[in-house]
C-alpha positions as CSV (number, residue, x, y, z in Angstrom):
1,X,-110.3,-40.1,-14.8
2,X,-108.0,-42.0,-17.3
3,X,-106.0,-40.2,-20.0
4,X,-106.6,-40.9,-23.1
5,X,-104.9,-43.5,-25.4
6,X,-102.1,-41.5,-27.5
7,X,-102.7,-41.6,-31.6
8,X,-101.5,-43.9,-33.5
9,X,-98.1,-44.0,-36.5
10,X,-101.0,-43.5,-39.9
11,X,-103.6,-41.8,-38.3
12,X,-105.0,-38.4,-40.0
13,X,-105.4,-35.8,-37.5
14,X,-107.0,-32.3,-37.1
15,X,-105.2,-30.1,-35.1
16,X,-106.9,-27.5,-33.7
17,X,-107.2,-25.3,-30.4
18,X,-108.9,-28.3,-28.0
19,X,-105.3,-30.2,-28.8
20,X,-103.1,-26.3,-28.1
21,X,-104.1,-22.9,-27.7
22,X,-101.3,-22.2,-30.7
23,X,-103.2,-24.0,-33.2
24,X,-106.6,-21.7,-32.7
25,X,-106.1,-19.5,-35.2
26,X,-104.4,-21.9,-37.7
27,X,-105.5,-25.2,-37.7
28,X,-104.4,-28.1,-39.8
29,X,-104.7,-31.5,-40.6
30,X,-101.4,-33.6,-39.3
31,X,-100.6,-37.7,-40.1
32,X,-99.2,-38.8,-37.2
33,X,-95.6,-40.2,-37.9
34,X,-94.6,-41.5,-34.3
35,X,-95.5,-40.6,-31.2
36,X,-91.9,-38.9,-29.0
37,X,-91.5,-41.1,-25.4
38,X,-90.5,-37.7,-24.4
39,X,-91.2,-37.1,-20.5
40,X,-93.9,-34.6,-20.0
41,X,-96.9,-33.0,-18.3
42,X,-99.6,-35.7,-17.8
43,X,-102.3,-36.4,-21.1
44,X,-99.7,-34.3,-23.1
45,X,-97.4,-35.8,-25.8
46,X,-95.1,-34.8,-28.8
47,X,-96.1,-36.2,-32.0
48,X,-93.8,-36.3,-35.1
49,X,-95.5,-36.2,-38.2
50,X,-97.1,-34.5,-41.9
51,X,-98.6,-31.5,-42.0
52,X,-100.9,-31.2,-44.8
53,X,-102.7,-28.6,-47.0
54,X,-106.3,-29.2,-47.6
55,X,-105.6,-31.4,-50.9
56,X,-103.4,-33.6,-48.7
57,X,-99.9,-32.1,-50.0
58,X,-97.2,-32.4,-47.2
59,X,-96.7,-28.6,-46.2
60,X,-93.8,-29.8,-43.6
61,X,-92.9,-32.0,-41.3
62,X,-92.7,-30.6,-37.3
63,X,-92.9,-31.9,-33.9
64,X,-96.2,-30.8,-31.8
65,X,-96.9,-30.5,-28.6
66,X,-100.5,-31.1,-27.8
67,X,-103.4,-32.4,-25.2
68,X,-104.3,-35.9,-26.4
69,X,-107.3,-35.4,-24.8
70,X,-107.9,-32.4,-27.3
71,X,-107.3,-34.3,-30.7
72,X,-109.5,-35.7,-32.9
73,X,-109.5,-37.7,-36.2
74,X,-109.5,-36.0,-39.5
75,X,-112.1,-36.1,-42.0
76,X,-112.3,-39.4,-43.8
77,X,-112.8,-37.5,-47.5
78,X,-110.0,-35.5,-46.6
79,X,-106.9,-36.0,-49.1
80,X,-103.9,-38.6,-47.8
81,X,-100.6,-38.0,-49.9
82,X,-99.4,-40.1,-52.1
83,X,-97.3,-43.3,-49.8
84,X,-94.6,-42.7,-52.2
85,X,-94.3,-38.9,-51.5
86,X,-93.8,-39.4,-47.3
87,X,-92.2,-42.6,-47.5
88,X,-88.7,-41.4,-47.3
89,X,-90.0,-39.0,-44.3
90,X,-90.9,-41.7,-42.6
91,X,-88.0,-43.7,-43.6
92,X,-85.5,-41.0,-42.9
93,X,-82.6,-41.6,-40.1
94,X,-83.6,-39.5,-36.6
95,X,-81.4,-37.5,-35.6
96,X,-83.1,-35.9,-32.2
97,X,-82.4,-36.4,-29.4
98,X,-84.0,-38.2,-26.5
99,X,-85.8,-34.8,-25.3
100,X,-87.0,-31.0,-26.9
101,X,-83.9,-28.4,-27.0
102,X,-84.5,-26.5,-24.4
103,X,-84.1,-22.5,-25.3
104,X,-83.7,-19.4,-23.4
């Protein structure tokens, strides 16, 4: 069985637990930044992006780890922010490295 085509830079997401068991209890909508080229298990990525409150405020920007097979588009009535108010996320120089820290 194929995996599924990774998301898209723009695309609204709702994270919940089918993409990670750590997003059961709290899920969120997420726009999708960039997708990492970060080795990892197969149908899994890390996705930089936007997460968003419910009136489409950014809350923070993070790094997930998720199943793609597991996420799913976002509402199209739910809020977007403003282009003006992530533009300088988007814009703004990486400084990562080429994989996840790894921690003790």
């Amino acid at each position: 069985m194929p995996n599924p085509t990774p998301p898209r830079p723009g695309e609204l997401l709702w994270i919940d637990r089918p993409a990670s068991v750590q997003f059961a209890s709290a899920p969120f909508t997420f726009l999708l930044l960039r997708v990492h080229g970060w080795s990892t298990y197969d149908g899994w990525v890390w996705l930089d992006g936007l997460h968003l409150d419910p009136d489409g405020h950014i809350v923070q920007r993070r790094s997930i780890f998720v199943a793609v097979a597991g996420l799913t588009t976002a509402p199209a009535q739910h809020p977007r922010p403003d282009p003006a108010q992530f533009m300088e996320q988007i814009n703004r120089e990486s400084r990562e490295p080429d994989c996840p820290r790894r921690t003790r």
